[in-house]
CHARMM internal coordinates of N, CA and C (Angstrom, degrees):
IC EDIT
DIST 1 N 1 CA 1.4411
DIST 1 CA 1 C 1.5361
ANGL 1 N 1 CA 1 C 110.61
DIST 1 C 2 N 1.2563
ANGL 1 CA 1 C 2 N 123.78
DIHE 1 N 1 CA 1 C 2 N -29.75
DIST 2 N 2 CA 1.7485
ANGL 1 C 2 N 2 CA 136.51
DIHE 1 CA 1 C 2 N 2 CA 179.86
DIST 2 CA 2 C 1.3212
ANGL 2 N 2 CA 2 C 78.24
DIHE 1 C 2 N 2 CA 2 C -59.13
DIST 2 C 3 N 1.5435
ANGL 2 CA 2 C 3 N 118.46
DIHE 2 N 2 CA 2 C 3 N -92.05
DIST 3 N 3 CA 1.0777
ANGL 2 C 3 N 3 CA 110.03
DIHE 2 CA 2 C 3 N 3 CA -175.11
DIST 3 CA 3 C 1.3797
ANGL 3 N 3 CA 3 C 134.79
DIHE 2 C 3 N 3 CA 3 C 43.74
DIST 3 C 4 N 1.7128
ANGL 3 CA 3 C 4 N 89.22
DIHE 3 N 3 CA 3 C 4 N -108.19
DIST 4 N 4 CA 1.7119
ANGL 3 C 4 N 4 CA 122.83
DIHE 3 CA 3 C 4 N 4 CA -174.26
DIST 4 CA 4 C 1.5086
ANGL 4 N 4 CA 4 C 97.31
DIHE 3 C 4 N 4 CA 4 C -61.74
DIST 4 C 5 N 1.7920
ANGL 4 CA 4 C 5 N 121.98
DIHE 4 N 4 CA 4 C 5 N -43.72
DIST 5 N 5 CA 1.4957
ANGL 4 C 5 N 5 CA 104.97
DIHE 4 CA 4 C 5 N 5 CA -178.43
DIST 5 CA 5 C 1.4561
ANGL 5 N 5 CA 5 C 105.65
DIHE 4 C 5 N 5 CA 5 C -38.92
DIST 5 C 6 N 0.9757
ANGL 5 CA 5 C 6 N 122.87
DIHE 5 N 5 CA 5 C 6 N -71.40
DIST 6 N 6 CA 1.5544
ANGL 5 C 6 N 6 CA 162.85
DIHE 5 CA 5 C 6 N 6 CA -159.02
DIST 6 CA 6 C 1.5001
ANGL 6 N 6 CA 6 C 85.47
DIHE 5 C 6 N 6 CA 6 C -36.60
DIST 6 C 7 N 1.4860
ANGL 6 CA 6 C 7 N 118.98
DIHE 6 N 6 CA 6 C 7 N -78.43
DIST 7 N 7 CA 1.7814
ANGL 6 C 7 N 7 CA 111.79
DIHE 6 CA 6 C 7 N 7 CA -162.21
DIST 7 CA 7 C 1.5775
ANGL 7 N 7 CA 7 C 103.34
DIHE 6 C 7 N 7 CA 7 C -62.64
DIST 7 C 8 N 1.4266
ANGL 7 CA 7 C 8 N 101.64
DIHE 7 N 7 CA 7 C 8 N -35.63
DIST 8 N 8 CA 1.9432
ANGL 7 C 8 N 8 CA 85.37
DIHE 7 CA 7 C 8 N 8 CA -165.24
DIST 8 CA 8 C 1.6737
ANGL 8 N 8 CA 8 C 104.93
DIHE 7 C 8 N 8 CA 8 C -73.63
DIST 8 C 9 N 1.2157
ANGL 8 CA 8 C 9 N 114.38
DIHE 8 N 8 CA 8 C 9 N -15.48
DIST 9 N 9 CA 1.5896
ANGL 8 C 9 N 9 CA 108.64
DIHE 8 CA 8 C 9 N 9 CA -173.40
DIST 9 CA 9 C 1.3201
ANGL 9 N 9 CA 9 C 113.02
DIHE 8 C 9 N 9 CA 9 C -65.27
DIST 9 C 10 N 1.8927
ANGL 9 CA 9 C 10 N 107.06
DIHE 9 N 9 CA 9 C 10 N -43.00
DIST 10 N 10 CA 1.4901
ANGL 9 C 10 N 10 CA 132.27
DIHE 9 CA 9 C 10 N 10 CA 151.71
DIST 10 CA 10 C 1.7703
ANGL 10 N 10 CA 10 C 118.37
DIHE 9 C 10 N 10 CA 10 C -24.99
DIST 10 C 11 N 1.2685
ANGL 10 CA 10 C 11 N 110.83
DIHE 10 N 10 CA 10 C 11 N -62.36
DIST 11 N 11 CA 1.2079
ANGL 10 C 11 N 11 CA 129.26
DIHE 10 CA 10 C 11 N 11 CA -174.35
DIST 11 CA 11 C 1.3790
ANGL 11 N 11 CA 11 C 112.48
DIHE 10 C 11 N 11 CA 11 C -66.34
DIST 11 C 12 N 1.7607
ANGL 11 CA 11 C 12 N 129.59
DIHE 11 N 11 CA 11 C 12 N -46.67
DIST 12 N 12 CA 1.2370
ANGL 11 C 12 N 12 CA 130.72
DIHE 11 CA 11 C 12 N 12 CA 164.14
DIST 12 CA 12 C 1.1248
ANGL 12 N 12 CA 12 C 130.77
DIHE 11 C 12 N 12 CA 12 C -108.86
DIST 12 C 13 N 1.0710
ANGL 12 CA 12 C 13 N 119.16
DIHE 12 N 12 CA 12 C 13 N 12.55
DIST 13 N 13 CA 1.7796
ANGL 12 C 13 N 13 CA 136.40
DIHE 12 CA 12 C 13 N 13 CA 177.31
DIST 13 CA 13 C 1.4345
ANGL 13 N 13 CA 13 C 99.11
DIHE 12 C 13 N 13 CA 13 C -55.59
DIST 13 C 14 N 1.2925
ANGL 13 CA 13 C 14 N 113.05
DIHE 13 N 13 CA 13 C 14 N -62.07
DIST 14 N 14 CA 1.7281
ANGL 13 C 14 N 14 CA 122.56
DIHE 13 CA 13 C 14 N 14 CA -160.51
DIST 14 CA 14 C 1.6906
ANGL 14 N 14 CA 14 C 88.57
DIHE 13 C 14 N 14 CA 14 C -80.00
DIST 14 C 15 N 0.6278
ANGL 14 CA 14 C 15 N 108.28
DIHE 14 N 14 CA 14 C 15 N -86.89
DIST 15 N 15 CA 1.5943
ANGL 14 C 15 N 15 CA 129.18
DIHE 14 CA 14 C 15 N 15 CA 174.51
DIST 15 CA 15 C 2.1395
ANGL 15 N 15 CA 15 C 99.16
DIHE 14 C 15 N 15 CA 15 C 0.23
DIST 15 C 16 N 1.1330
ANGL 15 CA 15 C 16 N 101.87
DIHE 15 N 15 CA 15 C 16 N -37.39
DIST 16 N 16 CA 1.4566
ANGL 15 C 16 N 16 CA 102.88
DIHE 15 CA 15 C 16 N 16 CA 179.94
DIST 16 CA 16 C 1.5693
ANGL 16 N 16 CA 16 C 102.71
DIHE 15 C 16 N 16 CA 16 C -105.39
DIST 16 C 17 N 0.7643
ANGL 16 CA 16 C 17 N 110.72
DIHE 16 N 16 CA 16 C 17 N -45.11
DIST 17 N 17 CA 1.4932
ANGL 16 C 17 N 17 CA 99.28
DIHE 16 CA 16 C 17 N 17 CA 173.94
DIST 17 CA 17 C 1.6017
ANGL 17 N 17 CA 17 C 111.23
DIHE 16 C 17 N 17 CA 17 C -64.55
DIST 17 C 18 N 0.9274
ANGL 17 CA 17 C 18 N 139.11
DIHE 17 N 17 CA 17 C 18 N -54.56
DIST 18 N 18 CA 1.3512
ANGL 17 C 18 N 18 CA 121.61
DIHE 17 CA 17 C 18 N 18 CA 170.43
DIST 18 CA 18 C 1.8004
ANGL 18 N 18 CA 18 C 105.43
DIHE 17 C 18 N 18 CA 18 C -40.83
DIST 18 C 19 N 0.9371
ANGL 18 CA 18 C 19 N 108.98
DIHE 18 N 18 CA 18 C 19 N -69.27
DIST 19 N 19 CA 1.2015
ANGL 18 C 19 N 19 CA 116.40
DIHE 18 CA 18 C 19 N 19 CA 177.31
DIST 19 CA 19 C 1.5092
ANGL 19 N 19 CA 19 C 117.66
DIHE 18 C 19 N 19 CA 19 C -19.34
DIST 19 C 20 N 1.5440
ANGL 19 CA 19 C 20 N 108.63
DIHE 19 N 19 CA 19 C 20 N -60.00
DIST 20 N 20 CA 1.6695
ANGL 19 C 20 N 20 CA 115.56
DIHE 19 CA 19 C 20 N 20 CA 178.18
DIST 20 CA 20 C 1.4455
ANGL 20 N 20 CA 20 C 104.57
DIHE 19 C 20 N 20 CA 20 C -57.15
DIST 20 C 21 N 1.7100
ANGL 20 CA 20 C 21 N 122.22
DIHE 20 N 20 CA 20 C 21 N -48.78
DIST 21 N 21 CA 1.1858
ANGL 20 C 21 N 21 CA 116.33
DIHE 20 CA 20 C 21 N 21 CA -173.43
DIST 21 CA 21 C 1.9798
ANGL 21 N 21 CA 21 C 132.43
DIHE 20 C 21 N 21 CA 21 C -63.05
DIST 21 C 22 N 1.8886
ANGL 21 CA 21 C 22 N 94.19
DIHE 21 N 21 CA 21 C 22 N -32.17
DIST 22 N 22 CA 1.1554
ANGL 21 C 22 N 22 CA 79.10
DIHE 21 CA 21 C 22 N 22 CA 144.54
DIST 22 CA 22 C 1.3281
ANGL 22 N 22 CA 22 C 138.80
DIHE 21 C 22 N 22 CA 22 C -128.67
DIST 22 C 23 N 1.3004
ANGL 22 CA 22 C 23 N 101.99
DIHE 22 N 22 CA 22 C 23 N 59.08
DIST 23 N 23 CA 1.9639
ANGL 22 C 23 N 23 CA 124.29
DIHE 22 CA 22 C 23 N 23 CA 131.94
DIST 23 CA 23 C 1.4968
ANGL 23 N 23 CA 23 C 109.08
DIHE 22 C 23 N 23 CA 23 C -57.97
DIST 23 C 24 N 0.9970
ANGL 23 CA 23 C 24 N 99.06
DIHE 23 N 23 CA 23 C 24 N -79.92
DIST 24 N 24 CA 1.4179
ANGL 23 C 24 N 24 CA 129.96
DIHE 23 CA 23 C 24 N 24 CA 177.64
DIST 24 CA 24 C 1.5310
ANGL 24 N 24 CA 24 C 107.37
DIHE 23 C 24 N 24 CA 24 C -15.46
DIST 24 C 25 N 1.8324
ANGL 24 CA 24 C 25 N 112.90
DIHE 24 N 24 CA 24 C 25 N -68.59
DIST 25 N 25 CA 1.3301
ANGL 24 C 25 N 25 CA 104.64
DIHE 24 CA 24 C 25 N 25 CA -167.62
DIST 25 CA 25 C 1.5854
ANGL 25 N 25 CA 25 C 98.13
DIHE 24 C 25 N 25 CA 25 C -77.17
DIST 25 C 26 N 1.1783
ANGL 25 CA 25 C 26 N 128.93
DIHE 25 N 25 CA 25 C 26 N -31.76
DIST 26 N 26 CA 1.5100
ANGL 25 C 26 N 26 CA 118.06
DIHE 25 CA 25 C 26 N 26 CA 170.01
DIST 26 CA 26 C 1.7308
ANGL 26 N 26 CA 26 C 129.42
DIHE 25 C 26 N 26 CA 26 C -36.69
DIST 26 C 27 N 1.4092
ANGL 26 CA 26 C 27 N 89.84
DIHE 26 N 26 CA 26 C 27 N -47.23
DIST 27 N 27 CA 1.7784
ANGL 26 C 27 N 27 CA 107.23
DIHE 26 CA 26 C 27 N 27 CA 168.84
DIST 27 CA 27 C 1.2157
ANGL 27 N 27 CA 27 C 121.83
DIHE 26 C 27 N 27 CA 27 C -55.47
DIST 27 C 28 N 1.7101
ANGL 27 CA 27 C 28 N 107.58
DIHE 27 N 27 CA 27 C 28 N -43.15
DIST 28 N 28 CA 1.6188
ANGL 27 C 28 N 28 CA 110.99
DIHE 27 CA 27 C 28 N 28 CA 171.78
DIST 28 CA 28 C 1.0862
ANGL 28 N 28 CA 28 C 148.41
DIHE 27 C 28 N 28 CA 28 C -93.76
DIST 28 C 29 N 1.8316
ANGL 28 CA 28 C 29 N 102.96
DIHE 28 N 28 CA 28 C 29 N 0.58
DIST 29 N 29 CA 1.5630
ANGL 28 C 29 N 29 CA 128.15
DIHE 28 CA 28 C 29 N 29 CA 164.40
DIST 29 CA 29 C 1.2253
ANGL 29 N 29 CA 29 C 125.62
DIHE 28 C 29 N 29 CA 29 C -135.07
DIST 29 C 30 N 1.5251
ANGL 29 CA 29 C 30 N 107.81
DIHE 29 N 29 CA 29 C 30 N 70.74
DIST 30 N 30 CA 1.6035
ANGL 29 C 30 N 30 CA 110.76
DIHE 29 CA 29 C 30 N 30 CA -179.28
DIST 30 CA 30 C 1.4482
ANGL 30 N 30 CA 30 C 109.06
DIHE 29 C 30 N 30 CA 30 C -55.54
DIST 30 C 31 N 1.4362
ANGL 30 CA 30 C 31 N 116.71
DIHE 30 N 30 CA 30 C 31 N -34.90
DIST 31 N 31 CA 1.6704
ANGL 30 C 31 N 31 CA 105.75
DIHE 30 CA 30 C 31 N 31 CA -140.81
DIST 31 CA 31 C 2.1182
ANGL 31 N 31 CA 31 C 88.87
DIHE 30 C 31 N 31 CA 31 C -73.45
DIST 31 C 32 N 1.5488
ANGL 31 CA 31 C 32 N 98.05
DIHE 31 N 31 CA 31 C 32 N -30.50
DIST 32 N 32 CA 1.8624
ANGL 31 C 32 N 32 CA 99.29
DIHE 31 CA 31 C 32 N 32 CA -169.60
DIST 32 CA 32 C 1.5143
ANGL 32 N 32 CA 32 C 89.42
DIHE 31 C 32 N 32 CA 32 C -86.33
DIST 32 C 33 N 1.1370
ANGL 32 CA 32 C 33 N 148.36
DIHE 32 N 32 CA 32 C 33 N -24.33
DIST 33 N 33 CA 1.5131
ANGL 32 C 33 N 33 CA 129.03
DIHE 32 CA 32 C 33 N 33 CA 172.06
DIST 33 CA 33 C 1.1885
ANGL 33 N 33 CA 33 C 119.91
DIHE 32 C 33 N 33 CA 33 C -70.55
DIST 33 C 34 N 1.5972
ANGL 33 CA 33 C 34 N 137.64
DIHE 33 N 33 CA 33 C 34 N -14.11
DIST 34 N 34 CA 1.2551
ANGL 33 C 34 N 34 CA 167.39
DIHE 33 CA 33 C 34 N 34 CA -135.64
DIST 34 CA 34 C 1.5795
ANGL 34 N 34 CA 34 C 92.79
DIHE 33 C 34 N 34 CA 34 C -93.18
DIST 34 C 35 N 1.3696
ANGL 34 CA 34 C 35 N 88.78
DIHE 34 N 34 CA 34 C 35 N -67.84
DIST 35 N 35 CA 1.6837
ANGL 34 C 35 N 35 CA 99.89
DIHE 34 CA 34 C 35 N 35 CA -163.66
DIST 35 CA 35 C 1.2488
ANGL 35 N 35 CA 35 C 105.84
DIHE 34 C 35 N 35 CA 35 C -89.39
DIST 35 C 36 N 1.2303
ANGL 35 CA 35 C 36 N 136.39
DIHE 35 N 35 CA 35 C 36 N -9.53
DIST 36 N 36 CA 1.3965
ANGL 35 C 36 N 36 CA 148.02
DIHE 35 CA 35 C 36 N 36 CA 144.69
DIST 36 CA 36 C 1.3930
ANGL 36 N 36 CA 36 C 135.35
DIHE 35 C 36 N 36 CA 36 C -97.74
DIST 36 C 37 N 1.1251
ANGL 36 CA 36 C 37 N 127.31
DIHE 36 N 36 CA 36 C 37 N 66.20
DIST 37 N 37 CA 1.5319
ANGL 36 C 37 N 37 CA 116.76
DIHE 36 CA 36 C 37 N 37 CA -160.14
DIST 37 CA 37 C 1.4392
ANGL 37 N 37 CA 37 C 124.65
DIHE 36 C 37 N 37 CA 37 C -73.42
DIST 37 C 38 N 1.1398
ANGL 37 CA 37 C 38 N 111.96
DIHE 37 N 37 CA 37 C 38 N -16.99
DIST 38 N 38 CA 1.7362
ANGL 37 C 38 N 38 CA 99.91
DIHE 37 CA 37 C 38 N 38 CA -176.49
DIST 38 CA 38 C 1.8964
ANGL 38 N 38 CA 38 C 96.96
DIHE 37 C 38 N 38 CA 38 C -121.88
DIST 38 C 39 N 1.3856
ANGL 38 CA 38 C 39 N 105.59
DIHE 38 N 38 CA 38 C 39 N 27.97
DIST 39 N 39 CA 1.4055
ANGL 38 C 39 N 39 CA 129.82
DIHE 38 CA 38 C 39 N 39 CA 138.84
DIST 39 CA 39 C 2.0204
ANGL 39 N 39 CA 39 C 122.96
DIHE 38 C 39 N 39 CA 39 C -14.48
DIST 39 C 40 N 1.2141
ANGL 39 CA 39 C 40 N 120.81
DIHE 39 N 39 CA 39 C 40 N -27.44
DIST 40 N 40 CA 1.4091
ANGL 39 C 40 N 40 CA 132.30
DIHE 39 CA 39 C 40 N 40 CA -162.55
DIST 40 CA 40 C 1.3093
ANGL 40 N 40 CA 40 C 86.81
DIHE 39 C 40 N 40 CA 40 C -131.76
DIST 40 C 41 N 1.4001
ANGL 40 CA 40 C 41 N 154.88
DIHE 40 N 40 CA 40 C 41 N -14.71
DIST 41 N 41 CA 1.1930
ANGL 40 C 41 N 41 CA 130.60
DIHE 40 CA 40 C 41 N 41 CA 127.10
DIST 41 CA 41 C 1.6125
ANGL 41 N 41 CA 41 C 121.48
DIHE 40 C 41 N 41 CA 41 C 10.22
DIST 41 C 42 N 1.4986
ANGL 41 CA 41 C 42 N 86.42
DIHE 41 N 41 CA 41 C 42 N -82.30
DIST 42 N 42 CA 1.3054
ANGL 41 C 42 N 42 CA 134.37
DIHE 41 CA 41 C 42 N 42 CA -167.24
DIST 42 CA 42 C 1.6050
ANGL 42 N 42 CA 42 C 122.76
DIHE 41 C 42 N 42 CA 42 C -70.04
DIST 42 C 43 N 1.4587
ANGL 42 CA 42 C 43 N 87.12
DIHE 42 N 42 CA 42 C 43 N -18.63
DIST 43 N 43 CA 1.9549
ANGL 42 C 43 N 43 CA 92.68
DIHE 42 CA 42 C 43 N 43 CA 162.30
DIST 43 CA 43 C 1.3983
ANGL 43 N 43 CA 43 C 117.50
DIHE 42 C 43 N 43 CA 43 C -108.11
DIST 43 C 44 N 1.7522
ANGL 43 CA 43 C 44 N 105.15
DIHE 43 N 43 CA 43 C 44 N -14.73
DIST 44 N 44 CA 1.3818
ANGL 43 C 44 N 44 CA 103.29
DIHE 43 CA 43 C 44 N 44 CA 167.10
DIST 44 CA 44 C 1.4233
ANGL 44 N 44 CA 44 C 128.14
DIHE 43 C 44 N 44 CA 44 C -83.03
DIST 44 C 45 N 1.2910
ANGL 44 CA 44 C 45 N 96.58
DIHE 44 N 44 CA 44 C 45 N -3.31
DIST 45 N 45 CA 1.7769
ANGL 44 C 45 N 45 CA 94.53
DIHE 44 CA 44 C 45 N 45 CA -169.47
DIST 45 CA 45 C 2.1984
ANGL 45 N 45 CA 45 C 85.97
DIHE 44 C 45 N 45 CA 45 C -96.32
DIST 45 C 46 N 1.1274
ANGL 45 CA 45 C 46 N 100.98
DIHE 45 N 45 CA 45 C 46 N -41.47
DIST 46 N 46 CA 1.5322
ANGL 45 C 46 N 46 CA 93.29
DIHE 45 CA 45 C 46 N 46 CA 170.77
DIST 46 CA 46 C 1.4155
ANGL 46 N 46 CA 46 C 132.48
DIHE 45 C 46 N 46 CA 46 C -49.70
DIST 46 C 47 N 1.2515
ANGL 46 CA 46 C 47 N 111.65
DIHE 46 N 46 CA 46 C 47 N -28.17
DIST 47 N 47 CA 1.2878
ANGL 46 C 47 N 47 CA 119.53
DIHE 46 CA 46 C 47 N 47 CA -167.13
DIST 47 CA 47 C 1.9410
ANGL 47 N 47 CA 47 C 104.60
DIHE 46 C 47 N 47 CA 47 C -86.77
DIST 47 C 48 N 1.6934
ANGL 47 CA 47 C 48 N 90.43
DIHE 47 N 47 CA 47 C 48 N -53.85
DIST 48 N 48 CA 1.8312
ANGL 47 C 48 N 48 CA 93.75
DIHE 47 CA 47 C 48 N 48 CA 155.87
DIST 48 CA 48 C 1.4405
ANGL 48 N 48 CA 48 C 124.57
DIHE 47 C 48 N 48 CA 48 C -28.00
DIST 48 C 49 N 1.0401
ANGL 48 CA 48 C 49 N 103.36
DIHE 48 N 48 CA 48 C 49 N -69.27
DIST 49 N 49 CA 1.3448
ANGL 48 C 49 N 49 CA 134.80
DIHE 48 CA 48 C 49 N 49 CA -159.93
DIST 49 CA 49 C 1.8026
ANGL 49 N 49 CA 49 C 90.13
DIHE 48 C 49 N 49 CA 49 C -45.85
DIST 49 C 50 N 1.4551
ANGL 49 CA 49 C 50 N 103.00
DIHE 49 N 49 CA 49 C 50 N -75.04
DIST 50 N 50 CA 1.4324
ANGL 49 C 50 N 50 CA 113.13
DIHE 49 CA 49 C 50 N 50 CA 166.62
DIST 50 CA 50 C 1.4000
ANGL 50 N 50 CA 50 C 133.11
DIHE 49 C 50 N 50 CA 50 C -29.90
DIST 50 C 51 N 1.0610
ANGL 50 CA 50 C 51 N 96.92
DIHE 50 N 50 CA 50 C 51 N -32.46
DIST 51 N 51 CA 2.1375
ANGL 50 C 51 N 51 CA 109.27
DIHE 50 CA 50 C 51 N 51 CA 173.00
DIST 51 CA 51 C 1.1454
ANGL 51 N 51 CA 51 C 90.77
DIHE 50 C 51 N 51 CA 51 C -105.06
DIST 51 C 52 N 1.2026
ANGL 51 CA 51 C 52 N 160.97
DIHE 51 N 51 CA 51 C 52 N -7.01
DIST 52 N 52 CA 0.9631
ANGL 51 C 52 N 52 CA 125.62
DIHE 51 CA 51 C 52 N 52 CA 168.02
DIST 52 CA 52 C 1.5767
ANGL 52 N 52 CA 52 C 111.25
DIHE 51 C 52 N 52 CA 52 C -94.49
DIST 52 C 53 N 1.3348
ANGL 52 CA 52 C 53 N 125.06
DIHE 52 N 52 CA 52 C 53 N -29.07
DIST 53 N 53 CA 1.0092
ANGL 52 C 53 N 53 CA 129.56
DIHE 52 CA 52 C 53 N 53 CA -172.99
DIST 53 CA 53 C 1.8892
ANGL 53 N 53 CA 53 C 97.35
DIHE 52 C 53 N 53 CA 53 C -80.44
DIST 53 C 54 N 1.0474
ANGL 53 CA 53 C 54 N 112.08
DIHE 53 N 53 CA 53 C 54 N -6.30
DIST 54 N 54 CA 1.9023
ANGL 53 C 54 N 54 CA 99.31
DIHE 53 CA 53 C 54 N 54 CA 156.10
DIST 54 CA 54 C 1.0697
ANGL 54 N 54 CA 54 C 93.66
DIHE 53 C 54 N 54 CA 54 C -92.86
DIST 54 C 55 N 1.3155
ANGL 54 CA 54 C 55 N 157.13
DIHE 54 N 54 CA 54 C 55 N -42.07
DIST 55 N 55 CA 1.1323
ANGL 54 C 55 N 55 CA 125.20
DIHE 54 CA 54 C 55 N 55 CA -152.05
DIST 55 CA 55 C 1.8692
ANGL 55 N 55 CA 55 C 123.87
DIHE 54 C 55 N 55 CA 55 C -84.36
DIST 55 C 56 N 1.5138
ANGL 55 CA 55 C 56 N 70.75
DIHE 55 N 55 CA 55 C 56 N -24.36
DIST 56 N 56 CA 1.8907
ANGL 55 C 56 N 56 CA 93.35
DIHE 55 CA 55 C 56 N 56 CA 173.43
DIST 56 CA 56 C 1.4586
ANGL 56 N 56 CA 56 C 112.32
DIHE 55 C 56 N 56 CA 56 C -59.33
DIST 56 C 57 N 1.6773
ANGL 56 CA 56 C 57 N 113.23
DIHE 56 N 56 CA 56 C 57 N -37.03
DIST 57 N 57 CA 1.3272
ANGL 56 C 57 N 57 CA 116.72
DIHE 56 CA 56 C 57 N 57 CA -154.87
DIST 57 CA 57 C 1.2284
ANGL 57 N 57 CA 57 C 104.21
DIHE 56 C 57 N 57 CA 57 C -106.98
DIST 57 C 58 N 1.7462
ANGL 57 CA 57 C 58 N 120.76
DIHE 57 N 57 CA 57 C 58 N -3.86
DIST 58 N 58 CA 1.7960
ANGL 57 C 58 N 58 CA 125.49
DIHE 57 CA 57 C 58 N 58 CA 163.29
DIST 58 CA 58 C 1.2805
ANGL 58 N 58 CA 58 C 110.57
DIHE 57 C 58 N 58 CA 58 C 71.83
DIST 58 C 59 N 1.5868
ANGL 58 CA 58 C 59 N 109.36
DIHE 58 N 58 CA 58 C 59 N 37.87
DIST 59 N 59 CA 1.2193
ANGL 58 C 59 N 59 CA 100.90
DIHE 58 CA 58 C 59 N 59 CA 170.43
DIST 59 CA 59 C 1.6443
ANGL 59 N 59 CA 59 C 128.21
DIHE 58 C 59 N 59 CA 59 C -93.85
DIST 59 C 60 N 1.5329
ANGL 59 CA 59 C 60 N 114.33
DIHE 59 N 59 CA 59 C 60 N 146.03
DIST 60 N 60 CA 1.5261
ANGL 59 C 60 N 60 CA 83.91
DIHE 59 CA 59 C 60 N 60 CA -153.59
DIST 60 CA 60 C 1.9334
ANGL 60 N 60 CA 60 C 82.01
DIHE 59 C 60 N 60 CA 60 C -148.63
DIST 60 C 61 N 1.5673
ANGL 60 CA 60 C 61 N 108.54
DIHE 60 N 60 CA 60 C 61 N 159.10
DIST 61 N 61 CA 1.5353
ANGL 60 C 61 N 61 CA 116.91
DIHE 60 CA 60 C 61 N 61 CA -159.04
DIST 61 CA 61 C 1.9345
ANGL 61 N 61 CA 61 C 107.33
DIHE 60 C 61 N 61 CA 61 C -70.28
DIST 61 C 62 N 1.5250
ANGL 61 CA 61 C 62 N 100.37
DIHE 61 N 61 CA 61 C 62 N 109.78
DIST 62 N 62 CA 1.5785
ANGL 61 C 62 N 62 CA 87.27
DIHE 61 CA 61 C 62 N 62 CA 158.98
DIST 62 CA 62 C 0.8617
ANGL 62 N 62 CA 62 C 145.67
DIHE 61 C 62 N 62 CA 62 C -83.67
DIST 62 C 63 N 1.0289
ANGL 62 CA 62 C 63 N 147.72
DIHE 62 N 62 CA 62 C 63 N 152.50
DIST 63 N 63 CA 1.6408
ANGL 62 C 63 N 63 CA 169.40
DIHE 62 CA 62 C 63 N 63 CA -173.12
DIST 63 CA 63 C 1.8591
ANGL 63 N 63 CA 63 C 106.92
DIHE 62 C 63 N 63 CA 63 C -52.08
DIST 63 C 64 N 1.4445
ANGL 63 CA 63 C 64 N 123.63
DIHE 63 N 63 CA 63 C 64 N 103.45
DIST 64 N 64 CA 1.1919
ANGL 63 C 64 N 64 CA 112.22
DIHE 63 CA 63 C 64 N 64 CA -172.55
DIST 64 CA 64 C 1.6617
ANGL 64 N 64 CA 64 C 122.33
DIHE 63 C 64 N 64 CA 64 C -87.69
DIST 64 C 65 N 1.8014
ANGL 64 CA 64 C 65 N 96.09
DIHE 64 N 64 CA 64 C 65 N 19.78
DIST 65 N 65 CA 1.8389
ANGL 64 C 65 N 65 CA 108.79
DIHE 64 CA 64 C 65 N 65 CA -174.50
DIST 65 CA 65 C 1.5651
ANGL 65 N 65 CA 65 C 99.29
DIHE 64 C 65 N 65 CA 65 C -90.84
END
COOR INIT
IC SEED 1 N 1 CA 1 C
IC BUILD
């Protein structure tokens, strides 16, 4: 049963957090969302894109000793 928590949290974890974030930039730039409205589209698929492409590429924190 952990499990299944485990993959679906996987599956929508990011998926909502991008999501909140672009809420977020929507909330804080009406006047440039205005004239663009589905504007955060376009920062959410970037921001994806970006985690996924670390995760694809295994990059992971080194050790500064």
């Amino acid at each position: 049963m952990a499990l299944w928590y485990w993959i679906l949290e996987n599956l929508t974890g990011p998926a909502f957090g991008i999501l909140g974030l672009a809420g977020f930039l929507y909330l804080i730039g009406p006047p440039m969302f205005s004239k663009i409205p589905y504007l955060w589209i376009a920062f959410a698929v970037i921001i994806w894109a970006f985690g996924f492409t670390l995760s694809y590429l295994g990059i992971s924190r080194r050790s500064s000793t």
